[in-house]
C-alpha positions as CSV (number, residue, x, y, z in Angstrom):
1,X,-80.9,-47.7,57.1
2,X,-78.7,-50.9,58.0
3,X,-75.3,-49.9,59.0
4,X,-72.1,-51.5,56.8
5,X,-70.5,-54.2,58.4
6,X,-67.2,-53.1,59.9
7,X,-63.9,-54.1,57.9
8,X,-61.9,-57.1,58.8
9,X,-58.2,-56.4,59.6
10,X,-55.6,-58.3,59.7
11,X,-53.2,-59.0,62.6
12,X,-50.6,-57.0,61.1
13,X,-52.9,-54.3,60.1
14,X,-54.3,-54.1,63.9
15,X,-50.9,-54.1,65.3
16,X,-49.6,-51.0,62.9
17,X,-52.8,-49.2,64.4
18,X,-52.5,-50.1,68.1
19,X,-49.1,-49.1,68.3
20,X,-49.6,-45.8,67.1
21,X,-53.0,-45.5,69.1
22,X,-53.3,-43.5,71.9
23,X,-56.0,-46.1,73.9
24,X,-55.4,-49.8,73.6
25,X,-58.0,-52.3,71.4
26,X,-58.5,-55.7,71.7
27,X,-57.9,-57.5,68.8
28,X,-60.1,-60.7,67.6
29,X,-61.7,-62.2,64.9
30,X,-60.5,-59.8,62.3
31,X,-61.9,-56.4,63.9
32,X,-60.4,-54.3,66.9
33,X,-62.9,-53.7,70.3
34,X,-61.6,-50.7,72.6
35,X,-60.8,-51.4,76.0
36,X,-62.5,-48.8,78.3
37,X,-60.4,-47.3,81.3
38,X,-60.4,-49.0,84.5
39,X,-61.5,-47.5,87.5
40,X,-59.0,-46.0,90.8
41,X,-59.8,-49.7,92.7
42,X,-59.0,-51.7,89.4
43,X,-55.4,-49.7,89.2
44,X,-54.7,-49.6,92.5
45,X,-55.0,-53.4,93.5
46,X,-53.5,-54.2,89.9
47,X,-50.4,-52.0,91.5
48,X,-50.5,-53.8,94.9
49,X,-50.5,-57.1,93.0
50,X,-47.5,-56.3,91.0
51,X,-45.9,-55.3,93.6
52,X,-46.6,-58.9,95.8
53,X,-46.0,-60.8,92.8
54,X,-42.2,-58.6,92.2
55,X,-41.5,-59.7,96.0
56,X,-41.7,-63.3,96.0
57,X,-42.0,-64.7,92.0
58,X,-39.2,-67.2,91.3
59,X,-35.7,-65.7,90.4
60,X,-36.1,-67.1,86.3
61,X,-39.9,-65.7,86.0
62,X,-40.7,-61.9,85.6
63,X,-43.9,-59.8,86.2
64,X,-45.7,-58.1,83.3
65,X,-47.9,-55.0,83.6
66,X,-51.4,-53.9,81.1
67,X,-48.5,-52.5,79.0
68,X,-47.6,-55.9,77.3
69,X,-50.1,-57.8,75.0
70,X,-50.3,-61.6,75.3
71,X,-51.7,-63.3,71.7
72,X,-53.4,-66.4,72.3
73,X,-51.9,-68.5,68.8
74,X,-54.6,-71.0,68.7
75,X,-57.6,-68.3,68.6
76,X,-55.8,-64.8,67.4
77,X,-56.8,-63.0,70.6
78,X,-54.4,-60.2,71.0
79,X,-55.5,-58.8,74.8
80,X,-54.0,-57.0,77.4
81,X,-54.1,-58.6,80.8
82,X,-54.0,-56.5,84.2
83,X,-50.6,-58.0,84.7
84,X,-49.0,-61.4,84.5
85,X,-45.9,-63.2,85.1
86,X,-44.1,-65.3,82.2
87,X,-40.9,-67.8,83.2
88,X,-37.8,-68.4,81.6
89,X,-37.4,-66.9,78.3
90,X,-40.0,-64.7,76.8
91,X,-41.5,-66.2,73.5
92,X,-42.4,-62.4,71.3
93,X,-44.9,-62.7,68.4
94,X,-43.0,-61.3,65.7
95,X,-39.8,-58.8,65.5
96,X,-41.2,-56.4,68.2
97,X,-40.9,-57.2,72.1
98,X,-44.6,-55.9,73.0
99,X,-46.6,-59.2,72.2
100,X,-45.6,-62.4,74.1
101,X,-47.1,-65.8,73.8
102,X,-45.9,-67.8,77.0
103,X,-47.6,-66.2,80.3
104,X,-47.7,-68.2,83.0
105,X,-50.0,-66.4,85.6
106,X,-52.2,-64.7,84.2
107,X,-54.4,-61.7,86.2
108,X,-57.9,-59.8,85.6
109,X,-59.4,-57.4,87.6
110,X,-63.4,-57.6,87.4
111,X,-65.4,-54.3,86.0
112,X,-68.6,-54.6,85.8
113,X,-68.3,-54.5,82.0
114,X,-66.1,-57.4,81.5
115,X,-66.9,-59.4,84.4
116,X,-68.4,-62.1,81.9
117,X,-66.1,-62.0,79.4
118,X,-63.1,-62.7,81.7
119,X,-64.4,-65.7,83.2
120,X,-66.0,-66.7,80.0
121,X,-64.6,-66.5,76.4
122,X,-61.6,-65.0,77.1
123,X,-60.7,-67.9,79.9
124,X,-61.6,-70.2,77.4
125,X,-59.0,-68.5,74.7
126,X,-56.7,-68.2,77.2
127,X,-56.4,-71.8,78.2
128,X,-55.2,-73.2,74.7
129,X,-52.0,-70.9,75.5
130,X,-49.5,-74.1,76.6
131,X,-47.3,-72.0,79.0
132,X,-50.5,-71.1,81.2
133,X,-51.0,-72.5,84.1
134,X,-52.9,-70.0,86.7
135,X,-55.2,-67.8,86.7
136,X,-56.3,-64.9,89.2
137,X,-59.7,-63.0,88.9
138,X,-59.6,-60.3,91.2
139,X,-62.7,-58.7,92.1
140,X,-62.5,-54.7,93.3
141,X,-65.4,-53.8,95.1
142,X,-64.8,-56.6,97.9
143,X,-61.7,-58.8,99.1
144,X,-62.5,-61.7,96.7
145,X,-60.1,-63.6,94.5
146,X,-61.2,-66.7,92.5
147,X,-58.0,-68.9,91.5
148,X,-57.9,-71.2,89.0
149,X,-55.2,-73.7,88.7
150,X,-54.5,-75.9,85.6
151,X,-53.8,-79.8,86.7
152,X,-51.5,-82.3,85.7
153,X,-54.7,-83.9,84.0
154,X,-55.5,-80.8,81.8
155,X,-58.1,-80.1,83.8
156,X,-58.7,-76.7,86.2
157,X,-59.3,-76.6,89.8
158,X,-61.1,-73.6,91.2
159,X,-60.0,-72.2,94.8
160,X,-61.5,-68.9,96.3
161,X,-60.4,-66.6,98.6
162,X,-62.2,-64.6,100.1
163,X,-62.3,-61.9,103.2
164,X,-58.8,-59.9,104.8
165,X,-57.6,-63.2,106.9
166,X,-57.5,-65.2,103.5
167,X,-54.4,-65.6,101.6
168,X,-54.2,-66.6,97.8
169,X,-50.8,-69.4,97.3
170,X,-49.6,-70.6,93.9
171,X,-47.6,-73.7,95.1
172,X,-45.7,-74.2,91.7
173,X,-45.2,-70.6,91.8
174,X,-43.8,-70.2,95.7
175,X,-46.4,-66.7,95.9
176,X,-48.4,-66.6,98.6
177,X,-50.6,-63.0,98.2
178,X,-52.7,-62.2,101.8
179,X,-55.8,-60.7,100.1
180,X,-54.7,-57.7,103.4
181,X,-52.1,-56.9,101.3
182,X,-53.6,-57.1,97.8
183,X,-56.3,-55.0,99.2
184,X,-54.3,-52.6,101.4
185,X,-54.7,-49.4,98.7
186,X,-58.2,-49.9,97.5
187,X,-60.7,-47.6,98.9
188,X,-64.5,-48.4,100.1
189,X,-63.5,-52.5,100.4
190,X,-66.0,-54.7,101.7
């Protein structure tokens, strides 16, 4: 017996369940997709970047946690990054102040089951957002981070860093994260 397709929602819908939900969804395309939990690496370099980032981010910009929702206007992706830093004034989708559109970093931490959709679709949706200009994918089994930058041009330059003596910088950022430090709490690190 075929299964019924699953009923579109709107974005107002999704964000009357997701507030009141007890796990966080992903929102795209008219249909919600749950975000699984990440594992004790993901959270504890996601902690050990927010804290590098809090140390050294220009004074008008402010880190974000997986708490705040970006939407991406030009695709309808509602997501939740691992953390992110927005400058100047925050731009909130709607009345509430839990969805913003104007990151400027924006972070992921590789698992294993979103490693493709991080550096694929969701980079792509991500790009359209005018504000963004960097983005970090952190892997967690090894001291790897793969950095791309947005040009003048439009285009995206990719840097990686990888091994304890290598140091990720964001020049129009002034952050400079030794991948020591981002690593420092994560356990089993090759």
């Amino acid at each position: 017996m075929a299964s019924l397709p699953a009923p579109h929602l709107t974005e107002e819908q999704y964000l009357q369940i997701e507030r009141l939900a007890e796990t966080k969804s992903e929102f795209h395309d008219g249909q919600m997709f749950g975000m699984s939990g990440g594992s004790l690496n993901h959270s504890l370099i996601a902690g050990d970047m927010i804290a590098l980032l809090r140390g050294q981010k220009p004074e008008e910009c402010r880190v974000f946690t997986s708490d705040l929702q970006i939407k991406v206007a030009a695709t309808g992706l509602l997501t939740y990054p691992d953390c992110g830093l927005f400058c100047g004034e925050p731009q909130f989708a709607g009345d509430r102040q839990d969805v913003i559109l104007n990151p400027v970093l924006i972070v992921e931490i590789l698992s294993p089951s979103t490693e493709g959709y991080d550096r694929g679709k969701k980079f792509e949706s991500y790009r359209s957002i005018p504000s963004f200009r960097e983005y970090l994918i952190v892997h967690q089994d090894r001291r790897h981070v793969e950095h791309y930058s947005r040009q003048d041009d439009g285009s995206w330059l990719l840097r990686e860093h990888v091994g304890a003596g290598a140091s990720v910088t964001i020049n129009r950022l002034g952050v400079c994260i030794p991948l020591a430090d981002l690593y420092a709490s994560a356990l089993n690190i090759s």
